[in-house]
C-alpha positions in Angstrom: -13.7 8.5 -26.1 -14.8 5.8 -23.9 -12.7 5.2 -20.7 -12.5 1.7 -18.8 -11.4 2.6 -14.9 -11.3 -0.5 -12.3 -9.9 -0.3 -8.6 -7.4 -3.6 -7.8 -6.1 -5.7 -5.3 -6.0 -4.2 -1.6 -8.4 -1.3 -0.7 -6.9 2.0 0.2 -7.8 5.5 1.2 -8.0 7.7 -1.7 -9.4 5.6 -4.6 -12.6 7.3 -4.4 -10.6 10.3 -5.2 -9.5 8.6 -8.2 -12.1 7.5 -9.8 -13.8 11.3 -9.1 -11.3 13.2 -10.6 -10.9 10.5 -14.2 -14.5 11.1 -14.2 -15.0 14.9 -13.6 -12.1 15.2 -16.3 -13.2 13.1 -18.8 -16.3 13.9 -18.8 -15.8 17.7 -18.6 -12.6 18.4 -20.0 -13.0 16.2 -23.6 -17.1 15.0 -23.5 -15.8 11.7 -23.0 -17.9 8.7 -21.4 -16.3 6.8 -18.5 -17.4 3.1 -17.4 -16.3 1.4 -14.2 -15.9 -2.4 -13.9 -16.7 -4.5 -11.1 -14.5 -6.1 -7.9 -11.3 -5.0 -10.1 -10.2 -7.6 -13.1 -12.8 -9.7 -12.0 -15.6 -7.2 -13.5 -13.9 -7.7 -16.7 -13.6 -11.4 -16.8 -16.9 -11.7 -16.0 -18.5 -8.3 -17.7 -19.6 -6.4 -14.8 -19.6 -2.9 -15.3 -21.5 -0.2 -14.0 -21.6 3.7 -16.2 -20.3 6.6 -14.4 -21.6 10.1 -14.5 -19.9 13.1 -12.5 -23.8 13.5 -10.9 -24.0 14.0 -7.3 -23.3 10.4 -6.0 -19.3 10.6 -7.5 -19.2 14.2 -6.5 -19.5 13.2 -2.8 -17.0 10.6 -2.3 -13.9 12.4 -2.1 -13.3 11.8 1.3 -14.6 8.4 1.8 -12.1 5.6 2.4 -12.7 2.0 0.5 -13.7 2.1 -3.6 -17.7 2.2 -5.2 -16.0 0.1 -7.5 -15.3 -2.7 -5.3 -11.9 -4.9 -5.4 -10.5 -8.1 -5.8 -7.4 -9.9 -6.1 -6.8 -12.3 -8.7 -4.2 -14.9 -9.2 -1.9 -14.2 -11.7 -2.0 -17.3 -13.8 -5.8 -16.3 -13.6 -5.0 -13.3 -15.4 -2.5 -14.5 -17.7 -5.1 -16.9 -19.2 -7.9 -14.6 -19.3 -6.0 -11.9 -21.2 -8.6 -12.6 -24.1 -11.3 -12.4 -22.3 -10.1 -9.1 -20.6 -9.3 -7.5 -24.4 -13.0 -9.3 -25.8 -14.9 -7.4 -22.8 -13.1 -4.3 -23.4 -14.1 -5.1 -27.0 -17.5 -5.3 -26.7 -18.3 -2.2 -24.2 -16.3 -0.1 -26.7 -13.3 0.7 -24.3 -10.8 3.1 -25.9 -8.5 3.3 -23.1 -8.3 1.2 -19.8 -7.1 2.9 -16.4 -6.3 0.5 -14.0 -5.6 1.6 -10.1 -3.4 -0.4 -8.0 -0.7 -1.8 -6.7 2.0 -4.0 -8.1 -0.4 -7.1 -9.5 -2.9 -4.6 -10.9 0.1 -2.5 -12.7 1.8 -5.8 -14.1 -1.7 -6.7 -15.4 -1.8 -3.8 -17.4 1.9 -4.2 -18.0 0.7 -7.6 -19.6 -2.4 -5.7 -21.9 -0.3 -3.3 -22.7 2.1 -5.9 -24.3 -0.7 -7.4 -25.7 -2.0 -3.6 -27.8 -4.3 -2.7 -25.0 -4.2 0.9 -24.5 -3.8 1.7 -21.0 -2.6 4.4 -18.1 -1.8 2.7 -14.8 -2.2 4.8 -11.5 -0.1 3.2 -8.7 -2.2 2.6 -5.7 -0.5 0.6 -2.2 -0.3 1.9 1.4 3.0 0.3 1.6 4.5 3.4 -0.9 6.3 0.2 -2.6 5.4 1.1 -6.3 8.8 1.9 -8.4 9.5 5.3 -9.9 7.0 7.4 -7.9 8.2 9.3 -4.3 4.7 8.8 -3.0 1.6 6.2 -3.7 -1.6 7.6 -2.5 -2.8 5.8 0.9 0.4 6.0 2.5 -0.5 9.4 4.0 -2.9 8.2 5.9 -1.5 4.4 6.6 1.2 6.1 8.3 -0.9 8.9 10.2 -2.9 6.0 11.7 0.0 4.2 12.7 1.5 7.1 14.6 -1.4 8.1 16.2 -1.5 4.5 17.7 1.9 4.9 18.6 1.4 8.2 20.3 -1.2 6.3 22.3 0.7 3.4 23.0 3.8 5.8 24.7 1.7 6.9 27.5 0.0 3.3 28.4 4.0 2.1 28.4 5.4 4.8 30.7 2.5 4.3 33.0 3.2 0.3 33.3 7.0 0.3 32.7 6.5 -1.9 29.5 7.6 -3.0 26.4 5.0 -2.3 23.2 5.4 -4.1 20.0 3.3 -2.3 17.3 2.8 -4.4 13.7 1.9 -2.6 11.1 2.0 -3.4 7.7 4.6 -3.9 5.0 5.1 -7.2 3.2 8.5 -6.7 1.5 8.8 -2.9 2.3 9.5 -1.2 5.6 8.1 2.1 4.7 5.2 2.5 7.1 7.3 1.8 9.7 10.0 3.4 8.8 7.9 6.6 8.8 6.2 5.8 11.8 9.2 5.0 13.6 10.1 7.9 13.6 7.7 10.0 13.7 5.9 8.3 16.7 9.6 8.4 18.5 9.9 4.5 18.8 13.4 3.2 20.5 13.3 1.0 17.6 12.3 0.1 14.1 12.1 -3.5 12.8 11.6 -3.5 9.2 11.5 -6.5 5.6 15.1 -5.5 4.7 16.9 -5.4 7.4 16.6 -9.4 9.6 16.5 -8.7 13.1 18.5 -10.1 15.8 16.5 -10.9 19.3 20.0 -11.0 21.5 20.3 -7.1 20.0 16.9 -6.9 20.5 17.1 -7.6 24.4 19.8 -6.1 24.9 18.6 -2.6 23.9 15.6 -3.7 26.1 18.0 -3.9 28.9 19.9 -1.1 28.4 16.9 1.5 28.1 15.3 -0.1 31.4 18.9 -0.3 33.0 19.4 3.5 32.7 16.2 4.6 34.5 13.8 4.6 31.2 10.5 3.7 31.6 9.3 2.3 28.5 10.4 0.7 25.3 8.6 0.8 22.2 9.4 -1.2 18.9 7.7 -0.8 15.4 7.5 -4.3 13.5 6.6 -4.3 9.9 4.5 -7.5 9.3 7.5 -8.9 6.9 9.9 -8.7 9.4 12.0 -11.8 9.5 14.7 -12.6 12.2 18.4 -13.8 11.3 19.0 -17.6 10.9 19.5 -18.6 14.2 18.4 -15.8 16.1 15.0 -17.6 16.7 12.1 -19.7 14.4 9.0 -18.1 13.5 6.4 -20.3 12.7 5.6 -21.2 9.0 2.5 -20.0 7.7 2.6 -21.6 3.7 1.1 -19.5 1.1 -2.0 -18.1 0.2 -3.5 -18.9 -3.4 -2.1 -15.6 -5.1 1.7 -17.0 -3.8 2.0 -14.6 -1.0 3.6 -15.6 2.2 0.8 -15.9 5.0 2.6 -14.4 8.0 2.4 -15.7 11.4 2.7 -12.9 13.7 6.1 -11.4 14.0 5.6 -9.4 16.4 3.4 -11.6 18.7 6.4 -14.2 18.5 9.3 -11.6 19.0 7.4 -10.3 22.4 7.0 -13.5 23.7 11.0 -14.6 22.3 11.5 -11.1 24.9 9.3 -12.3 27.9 11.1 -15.2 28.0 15.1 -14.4 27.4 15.0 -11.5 30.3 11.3 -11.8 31.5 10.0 -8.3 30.5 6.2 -7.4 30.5 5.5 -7.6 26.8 2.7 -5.9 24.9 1.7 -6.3 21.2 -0.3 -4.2 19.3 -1.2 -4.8 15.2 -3.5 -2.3 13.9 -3.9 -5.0 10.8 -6.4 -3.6 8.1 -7.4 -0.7 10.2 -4.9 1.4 8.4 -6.2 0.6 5.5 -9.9 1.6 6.2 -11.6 5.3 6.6 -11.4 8.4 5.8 -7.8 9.5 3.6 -5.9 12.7 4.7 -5.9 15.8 3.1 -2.6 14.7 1.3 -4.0 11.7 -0.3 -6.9 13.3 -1.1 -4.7 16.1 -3.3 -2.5 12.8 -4.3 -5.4 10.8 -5.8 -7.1 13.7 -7.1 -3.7 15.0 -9.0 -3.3 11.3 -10.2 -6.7 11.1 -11.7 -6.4 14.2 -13.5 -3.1 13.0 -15.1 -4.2 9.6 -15.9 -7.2 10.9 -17.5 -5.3 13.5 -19.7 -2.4 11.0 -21.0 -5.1 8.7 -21.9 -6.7 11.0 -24.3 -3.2 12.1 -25.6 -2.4 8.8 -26.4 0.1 8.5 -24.0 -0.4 4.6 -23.4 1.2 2.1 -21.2 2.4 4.4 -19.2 1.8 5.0 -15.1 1.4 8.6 -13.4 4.0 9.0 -11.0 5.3 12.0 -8.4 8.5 13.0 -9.2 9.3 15.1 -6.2 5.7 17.6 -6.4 5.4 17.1 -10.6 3.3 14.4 -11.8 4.8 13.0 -14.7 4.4 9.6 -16.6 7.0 7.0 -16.8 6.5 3.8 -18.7 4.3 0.9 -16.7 7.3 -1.2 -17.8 9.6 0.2 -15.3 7.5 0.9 -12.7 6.9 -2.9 -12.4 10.7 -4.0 -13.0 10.7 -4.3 -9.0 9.7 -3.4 -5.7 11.0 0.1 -4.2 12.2 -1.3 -0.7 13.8 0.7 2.1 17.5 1.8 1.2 19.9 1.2 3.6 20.9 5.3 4.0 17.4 5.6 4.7 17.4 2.9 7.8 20.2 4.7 8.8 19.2 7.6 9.7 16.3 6.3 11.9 18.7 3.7 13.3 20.1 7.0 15.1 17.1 7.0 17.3 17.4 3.3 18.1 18.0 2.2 22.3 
């Protein structure tokens, strides 16, 4: 067989380990050739693909963060009108199957293909461990192993100054990083997409930790954080051209909403894309690896429009259909239990 892989939207630690392991099985396992396109769906609207062989060069990048394949976002209506150019170029390099790696946009893309008679196995790919019907995505490993190192930091600066630390980290409509980190960095609190915040709670727990001899305060913001109406205005940031929200700084306004309503020393912190970038732990690694494997097996069974998935430490395949149905957001038993740390 010949097998189309491309890497989509948003980077993430443990793609690499992907696109070795659909490769190395492929190629081993059933003779198979494997080609890799481009910069995501861009390479095949446009035809850019490059052949891959399990030689030396994909043997070594296991443990390097980023993708050889490059990525790209593309707007959806984009995508929607290029279908036919997608199935033509998939067409004319002789693609049997297509395995596309990625998040939410990449895996309703090859929802859409599959639809359409496009054989294809998705493999869900997003830091922010948003993806429907897996436990885990690969990249959230090591998102949330960089997040609490910086919170681990970020205590000892605190105590020393007898301040207040806001840490952003990302998580557009989920709160999973932060969740996690939350808790497992030991922050007084956890500000997260689905649950709107309320800065008079907020200062008052603020208060009350400084009032009872603490010496520090720190706060976990997930970049989609969003106050209750009323509780204060963050500024408005329009969209971007794929129709996502551009944020403003949540936790940048929130310290300085802080400062002013009972005039602590407020310091924010947003490790951004750096939690996206470098080298992926040892559990993504196994994660990605595991993932390519599977992907690379149901697509030579014929088990099509489908997405590998962890279903506690199986991987299994569930149908792309589902897994794209919606987002898998924080549960409110789940905030719960790391509300019992909060103040």
């Amino acid at each position: 067989m010949r097998i189309g892989v491309l890497t989509g939207g948003g980077d993430c630690p443990g793609l690499n380990a992907v696109i070795r392991a659909v490769v190395r099985t492929s190629e081993v396992r059933y003779g198979s050739t494997v080609v890799g396109f481009r910069d995501g769906w861009r390479g095949l609207l446009e035809d850019r693909k490059q052949r891959l062989r399990f030689d030396e060069r994909v043997d070594q990048i296991l443990d390097r963060g980023g993708t050889i394949l490059g990525t790209a976002r593309v707007n959806p209506t984009i995508l929607r009108e290029g279908l036919d150019t997608i199935k033509q170029t998939l067409d004319d390099n002789g693609i049997d199957v297509l395995i596309p790696i990625g998040g939410e946009g990449t895996l309703t893309a090859a929802h859409w293909l599959a639809e359409s008679g496009v054989p294809g196995v998705g493999v869900p790919k997003t830091i922010d461990n948003d993806i429907a019907c897996t436990d885990y995505t690969f990249g959230f490993n090591t998102a949330l192993a960089i997040a609490t190192e910086a919170i681990d930091r970020l205590h000892t600066t605190a105590e020393s100054h007898q301040r207040v630390m806001l840490v952003e980290v990302m998580g557009r409509h989920a709160g999973w990083i932060a969740l996690h980190a939350g808790l497992a960095g030991g922050a007084h609190l956890t500000i997260i997409p689905e649950q709107p915040f309320d800065v008079d709670e907020v200062c008052r727990m603020v208060k009350s930790r400084f009032q009872r001899g603490d010496s520090h305060f720190i706060c976990v913001v997930a970049e989609g954080a969003a106050p209750m109406p009323e509780s204060m205005t963050l500024r408005e940031g329009g969209f971007d051209e794929f129709g996502h929200k551009r944020f403003t700084g949540v936790a940048q306004q929130l310290g300085a909403e802080i400062e002013k309503r009972i005039g602590k020393d407020v310091r924010t912190t947003v490790l951004g894309h750096v939690q996206r970038g470098g080298t992926p732990t040892a559990y993504d690694r196994v994660l990605a690896t595991r993932f390519g494997i599977h992907a690379a097996d149901a697509a030579h069974a014929g088990e099509h429009g489908k997405m590998v998935a962890l279903d506690g430490t199986d991987v299994t395949l569930v149908a792309l259909a589902d897994a794209v149905d919606h987002l898998k957001t924080v549960p409110q038993d789940r905030y719960d239990e790391a509300a019992a740390f909060f103040g």
